[in-house]
C-alpha positions in Angstrom: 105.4 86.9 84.6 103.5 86.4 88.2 106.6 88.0 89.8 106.4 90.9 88.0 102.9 91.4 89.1 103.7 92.1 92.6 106.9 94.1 91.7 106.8 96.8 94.6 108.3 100.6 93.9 110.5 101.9 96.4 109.1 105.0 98.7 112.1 106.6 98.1 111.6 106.3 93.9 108.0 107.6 95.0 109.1 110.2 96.9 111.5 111.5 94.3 108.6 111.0 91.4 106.8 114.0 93.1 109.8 116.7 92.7 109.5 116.4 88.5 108.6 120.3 88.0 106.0 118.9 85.4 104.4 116.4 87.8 105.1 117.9 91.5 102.1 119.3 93.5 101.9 122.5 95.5 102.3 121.9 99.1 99.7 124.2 100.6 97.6 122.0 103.9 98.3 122.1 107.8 96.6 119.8 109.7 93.5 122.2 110.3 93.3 122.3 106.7 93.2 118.6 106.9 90.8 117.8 110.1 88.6 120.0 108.1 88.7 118.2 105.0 88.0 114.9 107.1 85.1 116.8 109.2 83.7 118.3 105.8 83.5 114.8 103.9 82.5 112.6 106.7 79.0 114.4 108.3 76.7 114.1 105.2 73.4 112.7 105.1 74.0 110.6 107.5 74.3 112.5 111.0 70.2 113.9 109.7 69.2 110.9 108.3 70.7 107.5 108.9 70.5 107.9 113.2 67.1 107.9 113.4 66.3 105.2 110.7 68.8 102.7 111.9 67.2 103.6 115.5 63.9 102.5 114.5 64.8 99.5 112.4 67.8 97.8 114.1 69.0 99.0 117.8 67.0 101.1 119.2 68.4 104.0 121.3 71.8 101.1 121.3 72.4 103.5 118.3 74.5 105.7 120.0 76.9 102.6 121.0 76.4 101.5 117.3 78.4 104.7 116.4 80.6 103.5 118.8 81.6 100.4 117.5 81.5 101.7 114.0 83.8 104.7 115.0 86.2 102.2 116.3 86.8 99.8 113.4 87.7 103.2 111.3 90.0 103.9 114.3 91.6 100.5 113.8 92.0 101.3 109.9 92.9 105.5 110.8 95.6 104.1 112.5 97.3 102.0 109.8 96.2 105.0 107.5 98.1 107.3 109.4 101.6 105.1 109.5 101.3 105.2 106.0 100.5 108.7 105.3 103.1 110.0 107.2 105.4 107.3 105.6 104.3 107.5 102.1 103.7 111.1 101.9 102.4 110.8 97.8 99.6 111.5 96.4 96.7 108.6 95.7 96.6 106.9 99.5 95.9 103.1 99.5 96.5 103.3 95.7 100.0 104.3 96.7 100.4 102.6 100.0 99.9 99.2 98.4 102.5 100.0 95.3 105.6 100.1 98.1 104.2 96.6 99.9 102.1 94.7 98.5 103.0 95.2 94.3 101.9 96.5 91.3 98.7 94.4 90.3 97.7 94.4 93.8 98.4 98.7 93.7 96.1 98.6 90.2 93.2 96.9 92.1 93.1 99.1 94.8 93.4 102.4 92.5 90.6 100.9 90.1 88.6 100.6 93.6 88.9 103.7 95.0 87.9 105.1 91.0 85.0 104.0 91.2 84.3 104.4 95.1 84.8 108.3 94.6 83.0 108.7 91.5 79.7 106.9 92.5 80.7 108.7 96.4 80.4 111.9 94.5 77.3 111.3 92.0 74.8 109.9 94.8 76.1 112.9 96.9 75.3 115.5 94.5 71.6 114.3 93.5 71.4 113.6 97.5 72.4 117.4 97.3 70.4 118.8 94.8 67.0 116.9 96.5 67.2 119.0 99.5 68.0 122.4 97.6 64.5 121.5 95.6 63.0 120.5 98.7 64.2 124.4 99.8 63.1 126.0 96.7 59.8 124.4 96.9 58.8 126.0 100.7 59.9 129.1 99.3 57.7 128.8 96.2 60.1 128.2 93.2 59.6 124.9 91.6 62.2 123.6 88.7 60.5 121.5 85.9 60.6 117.6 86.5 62.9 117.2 83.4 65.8 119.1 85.4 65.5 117.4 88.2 66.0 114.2 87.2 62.4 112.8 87.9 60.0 113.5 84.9 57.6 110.6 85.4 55.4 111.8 82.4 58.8 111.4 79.5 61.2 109.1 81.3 63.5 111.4 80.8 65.4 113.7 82.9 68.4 115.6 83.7 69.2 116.4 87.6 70.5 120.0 86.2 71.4 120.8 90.3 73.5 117.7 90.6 75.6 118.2 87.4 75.7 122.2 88.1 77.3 121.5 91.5 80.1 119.1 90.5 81.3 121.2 87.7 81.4 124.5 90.2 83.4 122.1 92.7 85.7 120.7 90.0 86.2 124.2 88.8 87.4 124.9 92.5 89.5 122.2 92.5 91.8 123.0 89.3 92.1 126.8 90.9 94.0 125.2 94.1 94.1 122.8 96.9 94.4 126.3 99.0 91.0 127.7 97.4 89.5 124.2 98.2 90.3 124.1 101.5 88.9 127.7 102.5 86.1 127.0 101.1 85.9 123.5 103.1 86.8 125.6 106.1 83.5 127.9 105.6 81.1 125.8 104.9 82.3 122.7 107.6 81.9 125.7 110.4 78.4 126.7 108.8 77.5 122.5 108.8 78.8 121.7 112.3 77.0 124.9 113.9 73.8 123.3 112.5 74.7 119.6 114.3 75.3 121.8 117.1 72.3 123.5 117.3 70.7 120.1 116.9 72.4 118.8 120.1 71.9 121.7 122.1 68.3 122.5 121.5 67.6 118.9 121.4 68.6 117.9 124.2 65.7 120.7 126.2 63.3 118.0 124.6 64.7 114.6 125.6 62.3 112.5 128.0 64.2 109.8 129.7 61.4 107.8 129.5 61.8 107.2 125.5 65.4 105.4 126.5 63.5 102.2 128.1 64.7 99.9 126.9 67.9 101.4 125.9 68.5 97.8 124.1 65.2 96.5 123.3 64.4 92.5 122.8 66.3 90.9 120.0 64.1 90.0 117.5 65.7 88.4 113.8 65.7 90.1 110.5 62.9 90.4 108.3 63.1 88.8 105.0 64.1 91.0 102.5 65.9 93.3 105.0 68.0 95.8 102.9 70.7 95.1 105.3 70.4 91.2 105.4 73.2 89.5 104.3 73.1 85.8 103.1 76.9 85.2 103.1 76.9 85.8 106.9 73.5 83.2 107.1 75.9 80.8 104.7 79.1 81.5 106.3 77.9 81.1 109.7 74.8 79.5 109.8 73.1 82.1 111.5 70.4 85.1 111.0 71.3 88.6 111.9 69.0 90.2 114.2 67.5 93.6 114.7 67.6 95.0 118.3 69.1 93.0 121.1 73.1 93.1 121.4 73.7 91.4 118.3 71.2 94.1 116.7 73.7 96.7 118.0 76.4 95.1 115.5 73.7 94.6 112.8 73.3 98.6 113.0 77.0 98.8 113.2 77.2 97.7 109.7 75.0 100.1 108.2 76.1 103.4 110.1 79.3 102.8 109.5 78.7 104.3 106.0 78.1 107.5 108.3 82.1 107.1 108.5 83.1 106.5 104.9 85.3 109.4 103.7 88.0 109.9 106.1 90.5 108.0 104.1 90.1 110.5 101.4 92.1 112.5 103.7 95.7 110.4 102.8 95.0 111.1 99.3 96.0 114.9 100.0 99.1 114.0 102.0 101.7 115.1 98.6 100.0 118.4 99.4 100.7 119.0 102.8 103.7 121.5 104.2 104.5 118.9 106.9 102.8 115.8 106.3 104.9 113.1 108.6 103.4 115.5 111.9 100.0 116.3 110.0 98.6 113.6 108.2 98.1 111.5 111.5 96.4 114.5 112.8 94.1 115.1 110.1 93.0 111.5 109.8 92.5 110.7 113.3 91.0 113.9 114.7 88.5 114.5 112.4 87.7 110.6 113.0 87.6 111.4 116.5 85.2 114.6 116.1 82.8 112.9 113.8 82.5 109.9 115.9 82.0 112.4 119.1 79.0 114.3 117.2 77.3 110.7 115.6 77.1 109.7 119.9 75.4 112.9 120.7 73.3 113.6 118.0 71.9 109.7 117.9 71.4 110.2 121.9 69.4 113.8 121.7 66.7 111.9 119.0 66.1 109.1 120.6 65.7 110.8 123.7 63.6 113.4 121.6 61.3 111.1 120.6 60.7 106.9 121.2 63.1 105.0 119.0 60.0 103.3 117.6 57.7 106.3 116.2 60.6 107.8 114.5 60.6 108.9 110.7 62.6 107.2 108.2 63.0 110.0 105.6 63.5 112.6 108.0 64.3 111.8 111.7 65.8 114.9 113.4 63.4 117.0 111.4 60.0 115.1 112.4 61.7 114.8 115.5 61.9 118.3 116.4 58.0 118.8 114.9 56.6 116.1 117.2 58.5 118.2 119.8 56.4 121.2 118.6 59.6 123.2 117.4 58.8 122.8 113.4 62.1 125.4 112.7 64.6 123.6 113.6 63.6 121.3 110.7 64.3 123.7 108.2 67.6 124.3 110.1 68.5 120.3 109.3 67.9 120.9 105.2 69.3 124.0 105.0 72.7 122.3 107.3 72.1 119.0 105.1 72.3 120.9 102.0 75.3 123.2 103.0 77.0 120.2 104.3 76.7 117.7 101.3 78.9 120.3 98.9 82.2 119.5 101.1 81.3 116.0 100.8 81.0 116.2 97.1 84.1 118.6 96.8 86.4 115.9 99.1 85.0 113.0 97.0 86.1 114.2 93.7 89.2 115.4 95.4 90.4 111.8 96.3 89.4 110.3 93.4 91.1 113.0 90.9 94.4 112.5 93.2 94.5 108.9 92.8 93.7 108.9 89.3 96.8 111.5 89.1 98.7 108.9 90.8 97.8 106.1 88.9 99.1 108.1 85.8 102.1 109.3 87.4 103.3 105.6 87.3 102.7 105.1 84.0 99.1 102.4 84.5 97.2 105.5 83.1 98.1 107.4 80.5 101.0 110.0 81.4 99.0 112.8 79.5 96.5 113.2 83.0 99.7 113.5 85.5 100.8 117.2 84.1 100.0 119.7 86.5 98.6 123.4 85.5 101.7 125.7 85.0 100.4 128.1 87.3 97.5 126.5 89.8 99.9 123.6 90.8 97.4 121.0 90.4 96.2 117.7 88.6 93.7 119.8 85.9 93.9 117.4 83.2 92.1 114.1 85.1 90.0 117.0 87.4 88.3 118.1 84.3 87.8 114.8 82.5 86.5 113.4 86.1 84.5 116.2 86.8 82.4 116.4 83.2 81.9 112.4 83.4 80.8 113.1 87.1 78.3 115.6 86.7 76.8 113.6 83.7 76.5 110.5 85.4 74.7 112.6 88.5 72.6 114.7 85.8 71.5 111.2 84.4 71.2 108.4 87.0 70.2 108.7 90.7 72.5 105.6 90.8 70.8 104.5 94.1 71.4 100.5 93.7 75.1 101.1 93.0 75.8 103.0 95.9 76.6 100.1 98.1 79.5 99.8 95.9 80.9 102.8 97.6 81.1 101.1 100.8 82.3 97.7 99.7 85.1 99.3 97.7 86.1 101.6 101.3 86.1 98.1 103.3 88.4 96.2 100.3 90.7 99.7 100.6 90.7 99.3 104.3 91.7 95.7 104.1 94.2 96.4 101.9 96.2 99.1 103.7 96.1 97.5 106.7 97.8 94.3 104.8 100.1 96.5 103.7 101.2 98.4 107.0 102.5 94.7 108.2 104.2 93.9 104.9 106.1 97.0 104.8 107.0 97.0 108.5 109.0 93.5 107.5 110.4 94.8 104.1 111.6 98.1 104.6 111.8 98.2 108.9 114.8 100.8 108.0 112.1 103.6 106.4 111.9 106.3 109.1 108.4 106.5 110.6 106.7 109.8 111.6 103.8 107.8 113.3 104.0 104.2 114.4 100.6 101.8 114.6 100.8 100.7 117.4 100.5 96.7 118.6 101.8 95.6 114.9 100.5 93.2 113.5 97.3 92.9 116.6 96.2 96.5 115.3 96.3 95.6 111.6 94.9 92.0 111.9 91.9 93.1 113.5 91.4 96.0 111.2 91.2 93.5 108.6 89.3 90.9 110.7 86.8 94.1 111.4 86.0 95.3 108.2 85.9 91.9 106.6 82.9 91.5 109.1 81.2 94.8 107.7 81.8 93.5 104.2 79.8 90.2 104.5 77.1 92.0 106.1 76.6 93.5 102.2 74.0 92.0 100.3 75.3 89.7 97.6 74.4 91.6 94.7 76.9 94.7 96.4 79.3 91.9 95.6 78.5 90.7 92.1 78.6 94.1 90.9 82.0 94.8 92.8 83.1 91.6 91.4 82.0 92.6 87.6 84.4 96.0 87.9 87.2 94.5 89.5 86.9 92.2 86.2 87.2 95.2 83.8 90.0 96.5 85.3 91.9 93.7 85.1 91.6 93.7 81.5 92.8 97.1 81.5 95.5 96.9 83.2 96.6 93.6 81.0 95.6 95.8 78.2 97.5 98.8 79.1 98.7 99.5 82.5 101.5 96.4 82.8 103.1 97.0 79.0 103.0 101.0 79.9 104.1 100.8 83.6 107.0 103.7 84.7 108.5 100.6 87.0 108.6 98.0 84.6 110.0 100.5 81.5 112.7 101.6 84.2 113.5 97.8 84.6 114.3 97.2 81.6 116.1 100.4 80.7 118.7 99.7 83.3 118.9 96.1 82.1 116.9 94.8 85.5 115.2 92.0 83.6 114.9 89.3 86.5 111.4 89.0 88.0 110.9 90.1 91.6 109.7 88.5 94.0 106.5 89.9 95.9 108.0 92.2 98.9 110.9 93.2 96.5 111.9 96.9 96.2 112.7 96.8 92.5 112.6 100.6 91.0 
């Protein structure tokens, strides 16, 4: 029985799986189509909000080399990313990725992860969204009720009507075409990165060099009850994070690199790309590349704007630019904040439809979601059931304790693939590779090494309630997945019976 667990499917089998007529996505994406996806789901929230915050709280104006060191643990994991991508070219990325090296449980664990990472990704997005369209309204006067937006005090009750109204106009998007998506990714990522633009430029009239001293100010350790304090890396290591200092740059590091997460969802479009061994390493690594470029300049320009220590936590670059005496540019930030968040949103549910379409594909989901529209080319069945359970859960919850999980679940997929570029490298060193990680297995190890670091830096209950999913979903796929699995029900057809050792290619 435990062999059969890690019973791996050959990428040619997966290869072939995506030329059935019924199951086969439209090929439609270049790699602009793809650095733009990666841009659009990447700058969120994060570029307006998280710079300034982590700047008061943990590094000082050491942000900027925060970003740094956060922008190059994704590199380490956008590297074994893109060896897969281009290798693997199928839909549902680690989900995928881990079915042709590492087996099917492990495969199941990974998909159920990156379920759940996209779906919660998507709902805190889209109440993150509709908070600064209401913010908007309300300066020009309109004011929805408090029962439709989520925060009716007076009942208890409320529905986020703005957060449910823009994942069903995204998912709607998303059945019409990946081409449809990605023009409209393509408008509004020009409209959001104009806006960070505008930011850097103009900002950077205001910087005083004085506000940079000390550019690493004295270490001092964590508060108790930090929101980033972490006691597995107290019990693991027998020592307390601090805040500011050196050490206090790597403390930040673990919270803006959240800034990052998103750029992986990029290998979940790679069945959908016209040349994905040349473009898949281009999308995932140049929009990395971009969005790590504009995190450095933005976090430089406020801390130079204003002194790390009497920034605002809600609303740095906006207060920032008002302490400056230049109160417009703040409703420049909401108005590129709210623009921006939609691509997030549309990305997010993008991935996660994709790997759920995977996932079905190989029988551990029900076969009915892996038909694609007749005419549109794409996954409509899981898009639609995602998208209504999406917008309820954003209409309903503003899920802000369970969106930790989204990061711990992109750390565990990072780990994962990363695992699985070495495995496959020794398995199957025959498969032609488009793009090669380099130093195998240095790069990989310290990907792993990397984001296992990030990961303890979570607060424990991130990981209890990490923990309490991954439970469910190995009932589910004891339940269902293993007795309805393609690979297994091919097995036995052609009389392959004998387990498989883990690292087998077995079809």
């Amino acid at each position: 029985m435990s062999s059969t667990l890690f019973r791996t499917k050959k990428v040619e089998q997966s290869i072939l799986d995506t030329e059935e007529p019924e199951h086969a996505l439209k090929k439609s994406l270049s790699a602009l189509d793809l650095t733009v996806f990666g841009v659009g789901v990447i700058i969120g929230t994060g570029i307006f909000v998280l710079t300034g915050k982590v700047a008061k709280e943990n590094a000082g104006p050491s942000v900027a080399l925060a970003f740094v060191v956060a922008g190059v643990v994704c590199g380490l994991a956008a590297l074994c990313y893109a060896e897969f991508a281009s290798t693997v070219p199928v839909a549902g990325s680690a989900y995928t990725f881990s079915y042709a090296s590492l087996g099917e449980l492990p495969a199941w664990i990974i998909g159920w992860d990156l379920v759940l990472e996209f779906a919660l990704g998507t709902a805190v997005v889209a109440v993150g969204w509709s908070g600064y369209v209401r913010s908007l309204l309300d300066n020009a006067g309109w004011h929805l009720p408090e029962s439709l937006s989520g925060r009716d005090g007076a009942t208890g009750f409320g529905f986020d009507i703005l957060a449910a109204a823009l994942v069903l106009v995204l998912t709607v998007i998303l059945v019409l075409g990946m081409k449809l998506s990605a023009r409209v990714t393509t408008v509004v990522v020009a409209i959001k990165v104009a806006v960070v633009l505008i930011v850097i430029i103009a900002g950077a009239f205001f910087v005083t060099a004085d506000n940079y001293k000390p550019f690493i100010p004295k270490a001092r350790p964590q508060e108790a009850g930090s929101s980033i304090q972490s006691p597995l890396v107290q019990l693991m290591f027998g020592y307390t994070p601090t805040d500011f200092g050196v050490m206090g740059i790597f403390t930040a590091a673990s919270v803006v690199f959240f800034a990052f997460i998103g750029f992986d969802v990029v290998a979940t479009a790679a069945e959908e790309t016209k040349n994905p061994q040349r473009d898949m390493p281009r999308g995932i690594l140049g929009s990395l590349l971009i969005c790590t470029t504009l995190y450095v300049a933005v976090s430089i320009v406020v801390t130079g704007m204003q002194k790390y220590s009497e920034l605002s936590i809600d609303a740095p670059l906006a207060d920032a630019f008002k302490a400056t005496g230049h109160p417009w540019y703040a409703g420049v930030i909401s108005f590129g904040a709210a623009i921006g968040l939609t691509t997030v949103c549309l990305i997010l549910l993008l991935g996660q439809t994709r790997v759920f379409f995977a996932m079905s594909r190989d029988g551990l989901l029900p076969r009915f979601f892996s038909v694609v529209h007749p005419r549109f080319k794409t996954p409509y069945r899981p898009t639609i059931l995602l998208g209504v359970i999406i917008a309820i859960l954003a209409g309903f919850t503003s899920l802000s304790e369970l969106a930790e999980l989204v990061n711990i679940g992109t750390l565990f997929a990072f780990v994962v693939v990363a695992l699985g570029v070495v495995i496959l490298r020794r398995t199957r060193p025959d498969l032609p590779r488009a793009f090669r990680t380099p130093l195998v297995p240095f790069i990989p190890i310290l990907s792993v090494l990397a984001s296992l670091w990030l990961m303890l830096n979570l607060p424990a209950e991130t990981w209890i309630r990490f923990g309490i999913w991954m439970a469910i979903g190995f009932i589910v796929y004891f339940a269902y997945g293993r007795s309805h699995s393609r690979l297994g029900r091919q097995e036995e057809a052609a009389g392959h019976g004998a387990p498989h050792s883990p690292g087998t290619n077995g079809e």
